[in-house]
N, CA, C and O atoms as a GROMACS GRO file, in nm:
protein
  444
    1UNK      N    1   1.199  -3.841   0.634
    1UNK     CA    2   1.265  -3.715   0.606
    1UNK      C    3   1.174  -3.630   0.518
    1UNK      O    4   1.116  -3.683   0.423
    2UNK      N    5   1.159  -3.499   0.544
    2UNK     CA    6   1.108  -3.416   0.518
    2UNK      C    7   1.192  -3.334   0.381
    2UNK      O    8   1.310  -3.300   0.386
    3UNK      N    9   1.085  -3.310   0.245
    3UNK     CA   10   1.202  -3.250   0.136
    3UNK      C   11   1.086  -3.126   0.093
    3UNK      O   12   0.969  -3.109   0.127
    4UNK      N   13   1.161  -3.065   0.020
    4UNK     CA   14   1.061  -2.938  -0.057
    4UNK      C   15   1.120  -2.909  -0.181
    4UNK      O   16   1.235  -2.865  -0.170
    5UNK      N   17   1.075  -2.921  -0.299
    5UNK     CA   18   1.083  -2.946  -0.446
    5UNK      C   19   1.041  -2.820  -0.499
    5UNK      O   20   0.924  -2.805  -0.536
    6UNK      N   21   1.169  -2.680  -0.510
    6UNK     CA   22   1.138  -2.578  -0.570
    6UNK      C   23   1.023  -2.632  -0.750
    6UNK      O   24   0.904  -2.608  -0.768
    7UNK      N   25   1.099  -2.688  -0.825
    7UNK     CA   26   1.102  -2.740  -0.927
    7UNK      C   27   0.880  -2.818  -0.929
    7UNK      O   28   0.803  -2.837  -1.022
    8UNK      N   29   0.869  -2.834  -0.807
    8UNK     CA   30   0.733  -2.829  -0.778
    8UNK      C   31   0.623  -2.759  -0.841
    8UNK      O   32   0.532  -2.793  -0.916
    9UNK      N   33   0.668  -2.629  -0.776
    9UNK     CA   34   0.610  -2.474  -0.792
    9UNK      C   35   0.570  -2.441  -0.908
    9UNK      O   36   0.635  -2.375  -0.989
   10UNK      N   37   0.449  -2.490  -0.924
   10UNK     CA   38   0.373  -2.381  -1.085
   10UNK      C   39   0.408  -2.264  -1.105
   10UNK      O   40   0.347  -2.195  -1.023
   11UNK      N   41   0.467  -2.207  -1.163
   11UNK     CA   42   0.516  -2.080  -1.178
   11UNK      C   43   0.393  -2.023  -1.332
   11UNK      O   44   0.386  -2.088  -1.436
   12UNK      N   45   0.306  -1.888  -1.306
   12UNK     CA   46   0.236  -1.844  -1.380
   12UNK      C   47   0.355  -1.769  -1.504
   12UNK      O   48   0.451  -1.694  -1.488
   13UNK      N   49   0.288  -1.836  -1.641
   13UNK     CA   50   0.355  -1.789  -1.773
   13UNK      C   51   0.275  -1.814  -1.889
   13UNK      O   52   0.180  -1.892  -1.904
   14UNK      N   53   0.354  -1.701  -2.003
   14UNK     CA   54   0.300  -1.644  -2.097
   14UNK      C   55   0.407  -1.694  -2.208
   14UNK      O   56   0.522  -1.651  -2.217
   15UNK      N   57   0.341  -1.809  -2.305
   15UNK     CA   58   0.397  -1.876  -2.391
   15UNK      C   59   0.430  -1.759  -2.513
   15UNK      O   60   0.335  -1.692  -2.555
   16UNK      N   61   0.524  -1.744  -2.552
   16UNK     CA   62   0.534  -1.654  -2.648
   16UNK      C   63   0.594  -1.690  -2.787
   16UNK      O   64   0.717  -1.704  -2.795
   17UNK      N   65   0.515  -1.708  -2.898
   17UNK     CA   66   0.636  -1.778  -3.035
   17UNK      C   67   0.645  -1.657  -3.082
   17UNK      O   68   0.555  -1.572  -3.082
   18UNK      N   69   0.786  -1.643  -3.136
   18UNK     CA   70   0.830  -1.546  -3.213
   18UNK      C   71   0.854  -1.610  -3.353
   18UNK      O   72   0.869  -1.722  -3.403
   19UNK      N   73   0.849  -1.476  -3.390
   19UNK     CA   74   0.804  -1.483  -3.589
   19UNK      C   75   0.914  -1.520  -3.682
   19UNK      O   76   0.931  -1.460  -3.788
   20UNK      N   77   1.013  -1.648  -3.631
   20UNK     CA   78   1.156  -1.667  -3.689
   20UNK      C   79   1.062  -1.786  -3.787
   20UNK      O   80   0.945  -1.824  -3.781
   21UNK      N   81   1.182  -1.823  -3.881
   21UNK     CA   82   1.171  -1.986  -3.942
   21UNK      C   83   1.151  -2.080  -3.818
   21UNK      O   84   1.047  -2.145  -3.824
   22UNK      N   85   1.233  -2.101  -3.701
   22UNK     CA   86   1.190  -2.196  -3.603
   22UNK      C   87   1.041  -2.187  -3.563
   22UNK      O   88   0.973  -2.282  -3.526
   23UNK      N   89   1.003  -2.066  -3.574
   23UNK     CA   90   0.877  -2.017  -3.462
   23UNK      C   91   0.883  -2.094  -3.333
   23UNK      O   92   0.806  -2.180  -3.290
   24UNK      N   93   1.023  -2.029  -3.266
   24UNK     CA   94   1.074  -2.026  -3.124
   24UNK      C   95   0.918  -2.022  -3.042
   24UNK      O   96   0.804  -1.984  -3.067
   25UNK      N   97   1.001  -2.097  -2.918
   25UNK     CA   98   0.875  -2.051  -2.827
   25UNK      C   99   0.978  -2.022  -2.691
   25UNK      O  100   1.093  -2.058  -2.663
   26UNK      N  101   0.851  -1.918  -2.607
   26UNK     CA  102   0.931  -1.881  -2.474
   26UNK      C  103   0.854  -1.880  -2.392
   26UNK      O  104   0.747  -1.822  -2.406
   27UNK      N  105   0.882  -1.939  -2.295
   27UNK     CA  106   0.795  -1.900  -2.163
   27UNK      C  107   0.855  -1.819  -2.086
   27UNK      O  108   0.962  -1.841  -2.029
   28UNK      N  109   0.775  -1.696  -2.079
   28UNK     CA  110   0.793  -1.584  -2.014
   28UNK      C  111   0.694  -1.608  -1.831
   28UNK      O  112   0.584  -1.655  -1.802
   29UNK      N  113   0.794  -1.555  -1.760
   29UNK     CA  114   0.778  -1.576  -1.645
   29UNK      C  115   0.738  -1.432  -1.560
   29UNK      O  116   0.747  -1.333  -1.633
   30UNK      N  117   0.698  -1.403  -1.428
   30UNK     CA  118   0.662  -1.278  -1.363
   30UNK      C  119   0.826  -1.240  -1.382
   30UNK      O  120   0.920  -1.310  -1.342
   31UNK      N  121   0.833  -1.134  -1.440
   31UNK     CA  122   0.933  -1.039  -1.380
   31UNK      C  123   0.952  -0.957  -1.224
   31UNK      O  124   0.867  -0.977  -1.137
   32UNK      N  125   1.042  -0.888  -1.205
   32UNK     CA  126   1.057  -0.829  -1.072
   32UNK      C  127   0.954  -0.758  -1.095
   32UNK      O  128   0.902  -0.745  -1.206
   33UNK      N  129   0.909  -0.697  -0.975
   33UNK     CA  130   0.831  -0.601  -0.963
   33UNK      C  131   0.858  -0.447  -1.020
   33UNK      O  132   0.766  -0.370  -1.049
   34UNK      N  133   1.015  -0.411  -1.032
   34UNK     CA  134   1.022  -0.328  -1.090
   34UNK      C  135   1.033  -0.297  -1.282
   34UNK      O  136   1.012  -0.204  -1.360
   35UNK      N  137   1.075  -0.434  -1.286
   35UNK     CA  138   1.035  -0.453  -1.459
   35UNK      C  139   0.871  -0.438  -1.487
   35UNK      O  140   0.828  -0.363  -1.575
   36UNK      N  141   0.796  -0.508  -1.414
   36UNK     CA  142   0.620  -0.511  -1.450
   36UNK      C  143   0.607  -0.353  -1.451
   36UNK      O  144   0.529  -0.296  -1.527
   37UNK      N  145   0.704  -0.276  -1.346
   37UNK     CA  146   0.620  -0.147  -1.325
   37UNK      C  147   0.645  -0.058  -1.483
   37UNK      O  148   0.560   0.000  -1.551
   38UNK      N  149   0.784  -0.073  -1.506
   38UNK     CA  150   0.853  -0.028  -1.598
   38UNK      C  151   0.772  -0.082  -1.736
   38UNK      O  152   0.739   0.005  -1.817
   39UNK      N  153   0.736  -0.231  -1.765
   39UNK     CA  154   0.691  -0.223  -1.925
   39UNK      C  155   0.521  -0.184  -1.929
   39UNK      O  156   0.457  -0.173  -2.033
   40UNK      N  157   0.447  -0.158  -1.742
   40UNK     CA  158   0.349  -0.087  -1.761
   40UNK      C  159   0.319   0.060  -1.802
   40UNK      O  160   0.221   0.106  -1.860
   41UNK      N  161   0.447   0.127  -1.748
   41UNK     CA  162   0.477   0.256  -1.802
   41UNK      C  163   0.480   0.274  -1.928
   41UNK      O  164   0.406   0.358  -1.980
   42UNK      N  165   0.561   0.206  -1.993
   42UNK     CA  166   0.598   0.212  -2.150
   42UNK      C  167   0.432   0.198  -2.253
   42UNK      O  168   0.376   0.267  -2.338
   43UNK      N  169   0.410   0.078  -2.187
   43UNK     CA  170   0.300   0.060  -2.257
   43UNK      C  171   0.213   0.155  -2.267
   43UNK      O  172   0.184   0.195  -2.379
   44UNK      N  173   0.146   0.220  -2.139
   44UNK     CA  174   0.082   0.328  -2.126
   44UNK      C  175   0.116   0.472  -2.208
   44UNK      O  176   0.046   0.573  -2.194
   45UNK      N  177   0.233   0.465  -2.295
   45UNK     CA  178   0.294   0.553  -2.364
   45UNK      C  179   0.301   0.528  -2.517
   45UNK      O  180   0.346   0.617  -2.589
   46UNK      N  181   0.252   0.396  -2.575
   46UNK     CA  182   0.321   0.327  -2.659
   46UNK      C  183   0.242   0.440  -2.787
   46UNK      O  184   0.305   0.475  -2.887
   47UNK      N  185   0.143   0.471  -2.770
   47UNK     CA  186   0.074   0.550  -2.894
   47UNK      C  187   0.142   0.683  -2.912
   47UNK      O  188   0.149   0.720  -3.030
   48UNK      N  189   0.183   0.748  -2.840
   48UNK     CA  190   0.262   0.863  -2.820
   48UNK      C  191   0.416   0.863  -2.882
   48UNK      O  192   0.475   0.955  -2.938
   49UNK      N  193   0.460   0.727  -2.854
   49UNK     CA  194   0.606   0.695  -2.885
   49UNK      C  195   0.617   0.634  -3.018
   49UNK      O  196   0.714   0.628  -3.093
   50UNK      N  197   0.488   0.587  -3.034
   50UNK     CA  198   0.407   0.537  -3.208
   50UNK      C  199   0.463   0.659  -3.309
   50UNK      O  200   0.567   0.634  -3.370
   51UNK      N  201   0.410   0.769  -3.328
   51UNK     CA  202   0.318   0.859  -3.287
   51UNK      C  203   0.436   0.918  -3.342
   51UNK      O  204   0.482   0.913  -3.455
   52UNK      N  205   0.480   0.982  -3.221
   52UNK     CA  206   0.618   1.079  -3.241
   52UNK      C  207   0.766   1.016  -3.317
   52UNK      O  208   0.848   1.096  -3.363
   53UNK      N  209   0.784   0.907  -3.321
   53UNK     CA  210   0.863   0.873  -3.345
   53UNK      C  211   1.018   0.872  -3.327
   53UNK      O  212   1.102   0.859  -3.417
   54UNK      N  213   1.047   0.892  -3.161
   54UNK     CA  214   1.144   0.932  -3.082
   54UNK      C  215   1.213   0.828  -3.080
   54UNK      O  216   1.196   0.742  -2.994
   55UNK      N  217   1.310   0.817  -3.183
   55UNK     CA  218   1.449   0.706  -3.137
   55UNK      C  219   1.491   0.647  -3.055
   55UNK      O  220   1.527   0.530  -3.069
   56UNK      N  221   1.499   0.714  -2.943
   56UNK     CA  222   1.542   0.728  -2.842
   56UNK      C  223   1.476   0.658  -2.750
   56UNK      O  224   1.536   0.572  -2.686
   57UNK      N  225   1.261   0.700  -2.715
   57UNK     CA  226   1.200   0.607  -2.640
   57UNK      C  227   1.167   0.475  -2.700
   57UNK      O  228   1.140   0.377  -2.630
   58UNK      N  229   1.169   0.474  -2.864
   58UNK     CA  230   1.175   0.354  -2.953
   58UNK      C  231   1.263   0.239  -2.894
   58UNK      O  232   1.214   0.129  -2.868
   59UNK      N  233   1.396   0.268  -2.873
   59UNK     CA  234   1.506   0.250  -2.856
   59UNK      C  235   1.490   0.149  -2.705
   59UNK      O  236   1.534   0.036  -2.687
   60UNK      N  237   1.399   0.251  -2.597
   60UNK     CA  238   1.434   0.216  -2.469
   60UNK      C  239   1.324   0.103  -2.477
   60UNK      O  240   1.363   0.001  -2.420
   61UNK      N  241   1.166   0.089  -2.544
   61UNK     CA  242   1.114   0.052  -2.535
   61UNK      C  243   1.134  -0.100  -2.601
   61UNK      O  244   1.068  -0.198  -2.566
   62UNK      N  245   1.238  -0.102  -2.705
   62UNK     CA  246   1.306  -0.246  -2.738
   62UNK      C  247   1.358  -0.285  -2.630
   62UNK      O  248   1.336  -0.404  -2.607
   63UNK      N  249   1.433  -0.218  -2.534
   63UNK     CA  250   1.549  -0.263  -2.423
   63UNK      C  251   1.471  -0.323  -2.319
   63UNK      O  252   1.511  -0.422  -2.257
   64UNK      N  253   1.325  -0.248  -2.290
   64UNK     CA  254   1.223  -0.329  -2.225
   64UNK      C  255   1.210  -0.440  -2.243
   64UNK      O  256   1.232  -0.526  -2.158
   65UNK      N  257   1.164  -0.463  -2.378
   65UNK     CA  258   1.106  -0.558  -2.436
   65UNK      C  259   1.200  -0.709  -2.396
   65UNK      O  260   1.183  -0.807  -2.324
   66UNK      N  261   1.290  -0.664  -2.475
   66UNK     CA  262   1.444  -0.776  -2.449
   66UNK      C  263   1.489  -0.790  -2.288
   66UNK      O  264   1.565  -0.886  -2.274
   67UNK      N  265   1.463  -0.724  -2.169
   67UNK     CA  266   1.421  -0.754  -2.059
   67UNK      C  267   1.371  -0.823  -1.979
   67UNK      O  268   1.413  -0.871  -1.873
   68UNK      N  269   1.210  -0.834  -2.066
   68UNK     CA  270   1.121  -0.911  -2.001
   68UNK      C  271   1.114  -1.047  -2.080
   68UNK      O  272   1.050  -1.139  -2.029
   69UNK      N  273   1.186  -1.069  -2.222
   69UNK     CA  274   1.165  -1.158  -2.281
   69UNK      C  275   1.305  -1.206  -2.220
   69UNK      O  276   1.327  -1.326  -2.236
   70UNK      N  277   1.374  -1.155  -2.173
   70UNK     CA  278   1.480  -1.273  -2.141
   70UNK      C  279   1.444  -1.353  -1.959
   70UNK      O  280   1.510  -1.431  -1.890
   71UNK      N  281   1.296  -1.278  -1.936
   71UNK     CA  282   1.258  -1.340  -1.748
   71UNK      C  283   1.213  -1.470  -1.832
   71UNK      O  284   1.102  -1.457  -1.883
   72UNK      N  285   1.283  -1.603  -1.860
   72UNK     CA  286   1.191  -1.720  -1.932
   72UNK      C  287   1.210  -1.822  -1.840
   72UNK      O  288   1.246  -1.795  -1.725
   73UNK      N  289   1.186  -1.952  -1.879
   73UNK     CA  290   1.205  -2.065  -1.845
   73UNK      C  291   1.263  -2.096  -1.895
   73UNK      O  292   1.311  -2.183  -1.822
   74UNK      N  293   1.346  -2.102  -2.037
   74UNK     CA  294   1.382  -2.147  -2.103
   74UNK      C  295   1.579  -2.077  -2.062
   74UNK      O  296   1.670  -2.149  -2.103
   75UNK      N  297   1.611  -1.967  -1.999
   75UNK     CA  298   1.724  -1.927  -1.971
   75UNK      C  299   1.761  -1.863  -2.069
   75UNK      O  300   1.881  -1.835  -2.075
   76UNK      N  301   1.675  -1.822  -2.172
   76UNK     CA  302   1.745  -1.716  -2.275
   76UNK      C  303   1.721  -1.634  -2.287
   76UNK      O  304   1.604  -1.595  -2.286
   77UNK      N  305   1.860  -1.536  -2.313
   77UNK     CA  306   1.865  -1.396  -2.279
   77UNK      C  307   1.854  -1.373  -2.469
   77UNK      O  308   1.889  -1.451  -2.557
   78UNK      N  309   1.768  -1.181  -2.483
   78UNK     CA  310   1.719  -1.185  -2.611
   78UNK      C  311   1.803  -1.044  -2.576
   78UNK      O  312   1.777  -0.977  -2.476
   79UNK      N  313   1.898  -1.011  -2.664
   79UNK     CA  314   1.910  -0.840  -2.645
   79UNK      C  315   1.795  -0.775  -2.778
   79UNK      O  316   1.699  -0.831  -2.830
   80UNK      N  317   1.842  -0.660  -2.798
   80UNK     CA  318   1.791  -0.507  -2.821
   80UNK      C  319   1.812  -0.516  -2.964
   80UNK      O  320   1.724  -0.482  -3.044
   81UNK      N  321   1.912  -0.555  -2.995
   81UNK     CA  322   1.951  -0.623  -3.156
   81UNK      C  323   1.862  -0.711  -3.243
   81UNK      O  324   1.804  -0.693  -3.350
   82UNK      N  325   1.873  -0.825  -3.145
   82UNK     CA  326   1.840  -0.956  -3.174
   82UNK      C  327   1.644  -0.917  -3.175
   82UNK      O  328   1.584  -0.982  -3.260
   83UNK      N  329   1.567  -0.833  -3.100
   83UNK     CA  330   1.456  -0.802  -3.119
   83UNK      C  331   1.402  -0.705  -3.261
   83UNK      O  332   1.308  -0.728  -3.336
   84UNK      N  333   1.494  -0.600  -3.263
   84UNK     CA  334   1.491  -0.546  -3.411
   84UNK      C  335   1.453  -0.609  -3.514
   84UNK      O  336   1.362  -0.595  -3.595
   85UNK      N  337   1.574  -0.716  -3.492
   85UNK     CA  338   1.612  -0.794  -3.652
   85UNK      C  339   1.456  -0.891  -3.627
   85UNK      O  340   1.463  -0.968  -3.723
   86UNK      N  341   1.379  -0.913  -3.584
   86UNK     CA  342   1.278  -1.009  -3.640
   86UNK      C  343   1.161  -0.909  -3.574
   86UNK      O  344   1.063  -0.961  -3.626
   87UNK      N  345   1.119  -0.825  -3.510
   87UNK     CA  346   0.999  -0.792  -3.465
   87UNK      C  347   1.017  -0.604  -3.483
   87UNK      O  348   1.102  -0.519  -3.454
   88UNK      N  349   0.853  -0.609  -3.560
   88UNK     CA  350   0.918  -0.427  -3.590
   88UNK      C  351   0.805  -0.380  -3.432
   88UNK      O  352   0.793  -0.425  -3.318
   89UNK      N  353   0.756  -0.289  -3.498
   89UNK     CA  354   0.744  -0.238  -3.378
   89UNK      C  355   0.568  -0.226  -3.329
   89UNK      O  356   0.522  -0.186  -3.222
   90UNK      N  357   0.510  -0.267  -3.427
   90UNK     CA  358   0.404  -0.297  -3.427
   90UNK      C  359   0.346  -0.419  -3.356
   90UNK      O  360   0.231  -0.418  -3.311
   91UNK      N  361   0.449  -0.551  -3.343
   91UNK     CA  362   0.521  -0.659  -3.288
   91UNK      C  363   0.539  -0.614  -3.130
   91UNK      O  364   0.493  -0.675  -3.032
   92UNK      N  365   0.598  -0.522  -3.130
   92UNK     CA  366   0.632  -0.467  -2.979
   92UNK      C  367   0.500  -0.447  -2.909
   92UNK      O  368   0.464  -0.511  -2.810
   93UNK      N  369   0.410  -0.327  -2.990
   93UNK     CA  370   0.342  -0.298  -2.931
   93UNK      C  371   0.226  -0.383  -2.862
   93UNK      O  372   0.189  -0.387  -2.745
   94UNK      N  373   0.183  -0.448  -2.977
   94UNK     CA  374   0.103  -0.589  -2.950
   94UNK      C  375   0.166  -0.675  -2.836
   94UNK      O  376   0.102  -0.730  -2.746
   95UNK      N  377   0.316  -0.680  -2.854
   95UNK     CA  378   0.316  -0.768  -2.705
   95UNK      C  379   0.352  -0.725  -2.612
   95UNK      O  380   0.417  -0.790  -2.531
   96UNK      N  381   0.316  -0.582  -2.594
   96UNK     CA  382   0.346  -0.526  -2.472
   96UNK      C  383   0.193  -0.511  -2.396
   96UNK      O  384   0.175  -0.511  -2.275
   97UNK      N  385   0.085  -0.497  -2.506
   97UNK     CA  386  -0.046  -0.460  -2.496
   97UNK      C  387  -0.086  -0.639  -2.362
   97UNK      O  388  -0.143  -0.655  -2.254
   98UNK      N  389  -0.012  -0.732  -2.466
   98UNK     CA  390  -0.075  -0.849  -2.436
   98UNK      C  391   0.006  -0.900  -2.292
   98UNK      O  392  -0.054  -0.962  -2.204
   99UNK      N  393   0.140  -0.865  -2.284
   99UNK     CA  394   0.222  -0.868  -2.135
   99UNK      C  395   0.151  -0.828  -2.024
   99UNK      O  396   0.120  -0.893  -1.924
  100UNK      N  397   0.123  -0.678  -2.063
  100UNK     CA  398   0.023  -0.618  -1.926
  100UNK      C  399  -0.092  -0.690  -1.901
  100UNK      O  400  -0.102  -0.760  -1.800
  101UNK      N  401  -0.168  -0.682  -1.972
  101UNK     CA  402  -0.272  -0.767  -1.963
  101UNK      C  403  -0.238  -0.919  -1.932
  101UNK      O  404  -0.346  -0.975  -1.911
  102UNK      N  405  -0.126  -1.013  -1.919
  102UNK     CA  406  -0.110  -1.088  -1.848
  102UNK      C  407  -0.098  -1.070  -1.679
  102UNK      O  408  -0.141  -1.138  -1.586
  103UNK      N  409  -0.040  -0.977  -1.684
  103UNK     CA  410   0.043  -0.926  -1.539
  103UNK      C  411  -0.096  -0.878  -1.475
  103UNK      O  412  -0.112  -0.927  -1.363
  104UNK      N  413  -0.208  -0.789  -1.520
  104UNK     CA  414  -0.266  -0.755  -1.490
  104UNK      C  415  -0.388  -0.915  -1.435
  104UNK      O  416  -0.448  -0.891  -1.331
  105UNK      N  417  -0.404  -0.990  -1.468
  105UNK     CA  418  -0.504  -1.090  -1.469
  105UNK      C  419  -0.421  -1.170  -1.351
  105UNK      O  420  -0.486  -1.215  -1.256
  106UNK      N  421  -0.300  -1.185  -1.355
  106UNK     CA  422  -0.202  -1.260  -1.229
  106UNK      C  423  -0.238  -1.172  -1.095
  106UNK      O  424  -0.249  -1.226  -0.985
  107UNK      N  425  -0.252  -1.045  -1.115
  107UNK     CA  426  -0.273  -0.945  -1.009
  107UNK      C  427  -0.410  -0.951  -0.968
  107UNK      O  428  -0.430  -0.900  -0.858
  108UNK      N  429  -0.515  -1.004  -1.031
  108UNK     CA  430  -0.688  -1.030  -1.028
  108UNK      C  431  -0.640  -1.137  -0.956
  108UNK      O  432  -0.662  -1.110  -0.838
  109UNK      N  433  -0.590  -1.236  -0.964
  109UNK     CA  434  -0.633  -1.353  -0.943
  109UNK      C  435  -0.566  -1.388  -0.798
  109UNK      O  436  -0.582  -1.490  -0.731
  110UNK      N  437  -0.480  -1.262  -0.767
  110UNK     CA  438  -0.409  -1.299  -0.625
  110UNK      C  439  -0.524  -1.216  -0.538
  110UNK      O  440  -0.566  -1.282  -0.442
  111UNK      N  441  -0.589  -1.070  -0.553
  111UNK     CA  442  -0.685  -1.108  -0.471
  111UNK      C  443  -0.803  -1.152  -0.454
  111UNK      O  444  -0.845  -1.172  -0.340
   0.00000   0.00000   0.00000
């Protein structure tokens, strides 16, 4: 008999510890294609949104963040709150810098 073992499948990821007393770890996984497109956008903005200091794209750019940190292996979902309270935004930016640049090297390596 013939079987196929999702659970097999190397799945490409980006170990991430966050800056708690535990120093949590996450494995962050490919998001949809429309999340990658979305925290490439942001990122591409992040000095501007630095910069100006718009609440509002501040705001959306946490909601990103807590998005892609909840695509894990681990099954945990991070909201918009819960990112505030331990990572300012300097935190963000750095791991948004370092996300793309994952996504981007997964995208090298497929062709």
């Amino acid at each position: 008999m013939k079987s196929f073992d999702f659970n097999a499948i190397q799945q490409p990821m980006l170990e991430v510890t966050l800056p708690n007393k535990e120093q949590t770890k996450v494995r962050l996984t490919v998001p949809k294609t429309s999340l990658a497109e979305k925290a490439a956008s942001i990122t591409a903005e992040l000095k501007e949104i630095s910069e100006s200091k718009d609440g509002y794209m501040i705001q959306r750019v946490y909601e990103t963040v807590a998005e892609i940190m909840s695509c894990n292996l681990e099954f945990r979902t991070f909201t918009t709150e819960e990112l505030k309270n331990c990572l300012n935004f300097e935190h963000i930016a750095a791991f948004c810098l370092e996300y793309v640049s994952f996504l981007r090297d997964l995208k090298k390596e497929k062709n």
